[in-house]
Each structure stands twice: as C-alpha cells, then as structure tokens.
LOVOTOR-138220 format. One record per residue (C-alpha): x, y, z; residue number from 1. Coordinates in steps of 0.05 Angstrom, whole numbers, plus 5000, padded with zeros to 4 digits. Each point is the difference from the previous one (the first is absolute). Layout:
REM LOVOTOR-138220
east/north/up/doke
X/Y/Z/NUM
...
//
This chain:
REM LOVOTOR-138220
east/north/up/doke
5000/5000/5000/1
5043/5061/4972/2
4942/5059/5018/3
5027/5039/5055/4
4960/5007/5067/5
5014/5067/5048/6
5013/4985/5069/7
5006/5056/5060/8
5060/4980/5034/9
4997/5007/5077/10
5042/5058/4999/11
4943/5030/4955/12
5031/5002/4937/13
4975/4972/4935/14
5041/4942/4952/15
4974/4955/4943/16
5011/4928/4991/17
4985/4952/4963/18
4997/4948/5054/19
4934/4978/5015/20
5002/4928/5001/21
4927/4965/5002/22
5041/4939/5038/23
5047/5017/5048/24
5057/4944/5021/25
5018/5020/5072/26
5057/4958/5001/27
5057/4968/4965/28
5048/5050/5025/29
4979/5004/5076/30
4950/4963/5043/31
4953/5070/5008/32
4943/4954/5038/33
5050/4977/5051/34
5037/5066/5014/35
4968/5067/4959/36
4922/4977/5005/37
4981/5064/5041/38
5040/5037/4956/39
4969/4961/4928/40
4934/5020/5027/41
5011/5077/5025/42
5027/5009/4932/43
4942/4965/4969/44
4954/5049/5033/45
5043/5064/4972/46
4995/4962/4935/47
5080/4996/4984/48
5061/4973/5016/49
5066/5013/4978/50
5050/4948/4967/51
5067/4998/4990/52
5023/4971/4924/53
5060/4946/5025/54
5031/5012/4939/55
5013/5077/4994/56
4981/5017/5077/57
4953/5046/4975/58
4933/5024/5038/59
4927/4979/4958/60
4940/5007/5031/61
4946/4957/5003/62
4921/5013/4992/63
4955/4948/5028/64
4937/5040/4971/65
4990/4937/4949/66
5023/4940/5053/67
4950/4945/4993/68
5039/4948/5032/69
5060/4980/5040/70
5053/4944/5003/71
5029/4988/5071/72
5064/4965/5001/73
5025/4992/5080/74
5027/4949/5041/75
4958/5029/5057/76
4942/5044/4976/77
4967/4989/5076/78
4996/5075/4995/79
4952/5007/4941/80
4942/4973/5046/81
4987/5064/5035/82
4993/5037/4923/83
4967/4951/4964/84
4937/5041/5006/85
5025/5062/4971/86
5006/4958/4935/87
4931/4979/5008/88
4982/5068/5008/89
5045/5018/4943/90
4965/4949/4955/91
5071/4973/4987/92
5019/4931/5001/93
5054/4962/5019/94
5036/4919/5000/95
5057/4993/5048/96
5072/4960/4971/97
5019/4974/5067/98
5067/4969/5006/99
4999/4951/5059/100
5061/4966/5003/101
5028/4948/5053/102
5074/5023/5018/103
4996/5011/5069/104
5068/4986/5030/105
5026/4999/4931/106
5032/5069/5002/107
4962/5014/4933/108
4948/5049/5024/109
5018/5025/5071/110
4948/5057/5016/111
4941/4968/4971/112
4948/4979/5054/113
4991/4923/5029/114
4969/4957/4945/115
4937/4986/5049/116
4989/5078/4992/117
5007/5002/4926/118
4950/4946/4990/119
4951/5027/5050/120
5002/5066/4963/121
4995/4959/4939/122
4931/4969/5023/123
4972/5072/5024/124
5011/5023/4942/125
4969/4950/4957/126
4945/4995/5056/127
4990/5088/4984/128
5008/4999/4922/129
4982/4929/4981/130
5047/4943/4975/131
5018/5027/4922/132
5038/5061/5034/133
5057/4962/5027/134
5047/4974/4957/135
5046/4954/5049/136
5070/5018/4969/137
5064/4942/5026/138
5054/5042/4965/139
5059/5000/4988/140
5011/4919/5007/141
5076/5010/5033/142
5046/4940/5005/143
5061/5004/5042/144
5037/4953/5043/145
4951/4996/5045/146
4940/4999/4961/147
4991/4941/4937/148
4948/4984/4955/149
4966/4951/5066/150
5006/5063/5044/151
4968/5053/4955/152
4941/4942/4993/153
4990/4998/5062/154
4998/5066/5010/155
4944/5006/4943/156
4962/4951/5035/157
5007/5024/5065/158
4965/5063/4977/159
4948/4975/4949/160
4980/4955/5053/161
4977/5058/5039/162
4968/5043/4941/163
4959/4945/4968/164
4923/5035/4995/165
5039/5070/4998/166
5024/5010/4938/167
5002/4978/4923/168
5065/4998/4981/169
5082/4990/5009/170
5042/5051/4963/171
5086/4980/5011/172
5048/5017/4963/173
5079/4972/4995/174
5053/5046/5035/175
5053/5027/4953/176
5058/5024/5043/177
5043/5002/4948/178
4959/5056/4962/179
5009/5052/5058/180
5070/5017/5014/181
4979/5035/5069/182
4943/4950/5020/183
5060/4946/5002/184
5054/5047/5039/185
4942/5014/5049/186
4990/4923/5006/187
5075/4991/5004/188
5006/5051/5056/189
4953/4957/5043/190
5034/4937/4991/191
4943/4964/4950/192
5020/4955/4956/193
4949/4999/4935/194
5003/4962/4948/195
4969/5005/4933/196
4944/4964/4968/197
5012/4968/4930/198
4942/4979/4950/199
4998/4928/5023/200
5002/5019/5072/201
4940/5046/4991/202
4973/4946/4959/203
5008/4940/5059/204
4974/5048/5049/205
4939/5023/4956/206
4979/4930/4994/207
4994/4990/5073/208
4973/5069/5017/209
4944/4972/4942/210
4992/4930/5046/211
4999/5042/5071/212
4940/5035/4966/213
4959/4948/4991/214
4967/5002/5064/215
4998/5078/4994/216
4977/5013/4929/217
5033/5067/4999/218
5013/5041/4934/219
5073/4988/4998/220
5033/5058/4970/221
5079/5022/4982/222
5017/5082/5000/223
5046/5018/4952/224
5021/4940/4976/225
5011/4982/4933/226
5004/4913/5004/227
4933/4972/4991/228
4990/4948/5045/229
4940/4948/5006/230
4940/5013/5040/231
5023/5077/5019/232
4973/5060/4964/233
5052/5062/4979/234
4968/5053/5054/235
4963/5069/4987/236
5011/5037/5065/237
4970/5062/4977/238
4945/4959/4972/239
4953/5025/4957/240
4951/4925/4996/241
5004/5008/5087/242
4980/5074/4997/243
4941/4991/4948/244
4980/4948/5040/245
5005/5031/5069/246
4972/5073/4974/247
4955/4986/4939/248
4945/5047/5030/249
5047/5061/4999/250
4973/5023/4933/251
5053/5054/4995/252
5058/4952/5006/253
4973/4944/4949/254
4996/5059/4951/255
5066/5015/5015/256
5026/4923/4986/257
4954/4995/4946/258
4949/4944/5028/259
4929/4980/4964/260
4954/4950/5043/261
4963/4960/4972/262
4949/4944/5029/263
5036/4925/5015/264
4982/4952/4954/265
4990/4928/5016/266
5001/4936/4968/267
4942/4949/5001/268
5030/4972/5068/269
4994/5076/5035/270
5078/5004/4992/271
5023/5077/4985/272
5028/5003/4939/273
5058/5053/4990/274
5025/5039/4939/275
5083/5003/4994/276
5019/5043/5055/277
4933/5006/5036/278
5001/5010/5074/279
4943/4964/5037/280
4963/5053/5054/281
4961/4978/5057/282
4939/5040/4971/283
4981/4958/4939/284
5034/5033/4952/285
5068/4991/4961/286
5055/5060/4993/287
5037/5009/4935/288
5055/5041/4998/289
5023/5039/4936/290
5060/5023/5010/291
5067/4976/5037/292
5044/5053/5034/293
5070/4970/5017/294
5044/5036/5046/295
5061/5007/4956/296
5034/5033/5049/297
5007/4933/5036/298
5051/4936/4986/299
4984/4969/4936/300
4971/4940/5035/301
4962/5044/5042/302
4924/4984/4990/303
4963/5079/5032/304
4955/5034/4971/305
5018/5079/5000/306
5005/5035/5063/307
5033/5047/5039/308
5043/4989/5057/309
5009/5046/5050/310
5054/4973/5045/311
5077/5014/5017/312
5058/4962/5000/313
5048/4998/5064/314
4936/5014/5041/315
4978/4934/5035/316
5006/4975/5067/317
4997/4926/5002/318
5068/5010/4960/319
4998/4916/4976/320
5072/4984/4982/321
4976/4979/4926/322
4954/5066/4986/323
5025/5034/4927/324
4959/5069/5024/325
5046/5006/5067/326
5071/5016/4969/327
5028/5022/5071/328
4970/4997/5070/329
5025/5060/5015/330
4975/5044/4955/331
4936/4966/5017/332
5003/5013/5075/333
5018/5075/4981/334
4937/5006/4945/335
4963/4967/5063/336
5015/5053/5046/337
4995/5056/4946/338
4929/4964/4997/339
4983/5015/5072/340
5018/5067/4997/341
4950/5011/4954/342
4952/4953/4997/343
4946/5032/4953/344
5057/5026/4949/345
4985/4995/4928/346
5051/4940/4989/347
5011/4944/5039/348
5066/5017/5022/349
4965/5066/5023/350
5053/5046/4961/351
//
C-alpha cells in the first residue's frame, strides 16, 4: 500500500507514511507480548508507532489506521490477557505463534519462565480466544552434546502430551548455527556445543516426529525450511488460510485479501465439497481467495503472507543463546533500560 497516511506525532507535529499495514506481525524481531505489551497497546490507542529499518537505522513510522489483524509471536505472551479486550473493542483480530520449548536446565533459554507456566498460559489463552489462535511453535529443534534426536523427542512429547485438546498444530523448524556467525559465538561463549542438522538427519527425525503424532493428529508443520519431508506441511506463519478462517466476518479485511464466499456444496453423502484452495468456515459457507500476497521480504522458503513487522532487534529479554534477533546481550539490557525510561516512547527502544 504506497498512498501515504498523515499521522500527528506526540510531539504534535505532522509526517506522512506510507506504512499502514492491514496485518501487523508483532514479532520476529522481539517478543513485544512478553516484554512491550503495555507499550504495543498505548501506542495502538495513539494510532502509531515508530520503527527502526535494521538495515539503514533509519526512523519510519507506522499507521495502524488500516490494522485488521495481528500475528503474536512470544515465548510468553501471559501479558496479552489483560488487553485482549481492547482488540475486541478494536474489532481487530489476532492468532498467537507460541514457542513452547522444553530446555529447562539446558542453558538454551535461561530467562524464560518454568514450562508448567508457559503451558498454563498456553491453555488460558486458548480457553479466552478459542483453540485456532494458538499455534504451539517447538522451534528451533537444537542438538548438542547433551541433547540427541531421543532427547528432543522426548521433549516434543513431553509437551504435546500436555496440549492435546489445545491447539491444532506443530510448527519446528531445524537450527542452523552455522548461518549466524554471532548466534554461534554467543553459543560458544556459554559453553554449548551444537551441532548441525543434515538432510537425512532431519529426514530420520521427521519420520518419528510423523509416528509420535499419531496419537496427537497435529498439523505438523516446518518454518523456513526448504526439504520436503513426509507427512509435514511447509508453514505459513503469517497465514492468510488461518486468518480468513479465524476473521471471515470482518468484511473490511476479506476485501482487503480479496475473499468471495460462497455456500458449501455437498456431495450425495452430505460431504462438503471444496473448490482448489477453498477454506471450509464453520458457517456453511466456503471462502475463495483471489489473490496471494507473499511476503518477499522474507527467506525464500518463507511461506507469509504480507505484513508488517513492527519489532527491534537487540531488544529481548529471555536473551535464548540460539536467538538470530539478539546479536548482543548487552546492547539488549541497555535498549531495555532505555525502554523503562520511557515506556510510552514512539519506538520500542523508547529513543
């Protein structure tokens, strides 16, 4: 969307932009519900935010006049409950990407809360926005030498155990130290030994992931990840099937991804029958979509729909040994603090 939209800056100036996504991502770069939800929603109510580009440093601003819909991504969005009904009132909706992982006392992810937490928030929040809004995310799969194919299995397990009736689907995805020059000095500077995954690796532990689900029936689902493998699905995590699905009565927003309904048709034996690329709703009527909107801003095996995220790097917390969008603890702890001293600024960092 290239028309430009005026904003009234705090300070009470005036800017243009032509940022004013219809579906925010909020975030790859930073876990806003775990750390910046109070300040995600004050800036939601002013109706801006301020990002900064990662590649030229530069200040854009933001409009969310046109947002429709938002992607979570958090490894503890506990925080969202208490604004969930601003959204509501905002007529916005909303699907959660939780990554719940099980590498406690693995020195992986050191600040996130106990895994009894995570899945209780987990359940809460399915229990508040129903079961398609939480995408149960066990990623990155990490091998070291502690952890081996039978340990990250059981690791799976011990979580999908707990979230069977909560959720629809397992997104992973295959760690690639090798790729990210500081994510492996950061691992070597706590004394983890990775190692990387190879095609027939990935394949072997696919195949059992695929058995393990059997008694789950989970979507299975890779992110990013180019090897097809049997029985799992190449992920959309900015998902434009899920949204249509979860938001087909927002008029405004299936005009926006260009959506016709039309009434199911079923065969002689009352079974729906669906046009290629037909979504199913729950009101008796099929969705067709006309148009596809990649995000090619993403990696090429990258499966999102257009959005805009609205996160910065170096600005998380849980500060996982593995994370790509936390270059340097430091500079993390520093944005964290600059945070805190202004907690309602225009940019996350609050400068």
């Amino acid at each position: 969307m290239n028309d430009k939209v005026r904003i009234t800056l705090d300070d009470g100036s005036v800017v243009e932009t032509t940022m004013h996504p219809v579906i925010v991502s909020a975030s790859r770069a930073t876990d806003i519900p775990a750390f910046y939800a109070d300040w995600f929603f004050y800036r939601l109510q002013r109706g801006y935010s301020a990002w900064i580009n990662p590649f030229n440093n530069r200040k854009g601003y933001v409009s969310y006049r046109d947002t429709r819909f938002i992607v979570f991504w958090s490894k503890n969005p506990k925080p969202l409950l208490e604004h969930l009904d601003e959204l509501d009132r905002r007529g916005i909706g909303c699907y959660v990407q939780y990554t719940l992982n099980d590498y406690e006392g693995d020195g992986l992810e050191k600040n996130v809360p106990s895994l009894g937490e995570r899945i209780d928030t987990f359940r809460r929040l399915v229990d508040r926005l129903g079961k398609g809004h939480m995408i149960w995310r066990f990623d990155p799969l990490v091998l070291t030498d502690r952890i081996d194919e039978e340990a990250l299995l059981e690791k799976i397990a011990r979580v999908g155990e707990q979230l069977r009736g909560y959720t629809e689907k397992l997104v992973f995805s295959f760690a690639d130290i090798a790729s990210y020059r500081k994510v492996k000095h950061n691992l070597q500077e706590a004394n983890i030994c990775c190692k990387e995954w190879d095609e027939p690796r990935m394949r072997a532990f696919a195949a059992r992931l695929v058995d393990l689900n059997r008694s789950w029936g989970y979507t299975l689902a890779t992110c990013g990840e180019q090897v097809q493998l049997p029985g799992v699905e190449h992920n959309h995590c900015v998902d434009h099937d899920l949204i249509i699905r979860l938001a087909y009565r927002d008029e405004q927003l299936m005009k926006y991804l260009g959506v016709t309904k039309i009434p199911v048709q079923r065969d002689m034996f009352g079974n729906a029958e669906l046009l290629e690329g037909g979504i199913l709703l729950d009101n008796g009527m099929v969705a067709i979509q006309r148009k596809k909107m990649p995000d090619k801003g993403q990696r090429k095996a990258c499966g999102c729909m257009v959005s805009k995220d609205i996160g910065q790097y170096n600005t998380c917390l849980h500060q996982c040994e593995y994370c790509y969008a936390t270059a340097s603890k430091e500079i993390a702890q520093r944005n964290w603090s600059l945070h805190q001293a202004n907690p309602q600024g225009e940019t996350i960092s609050g400068k």
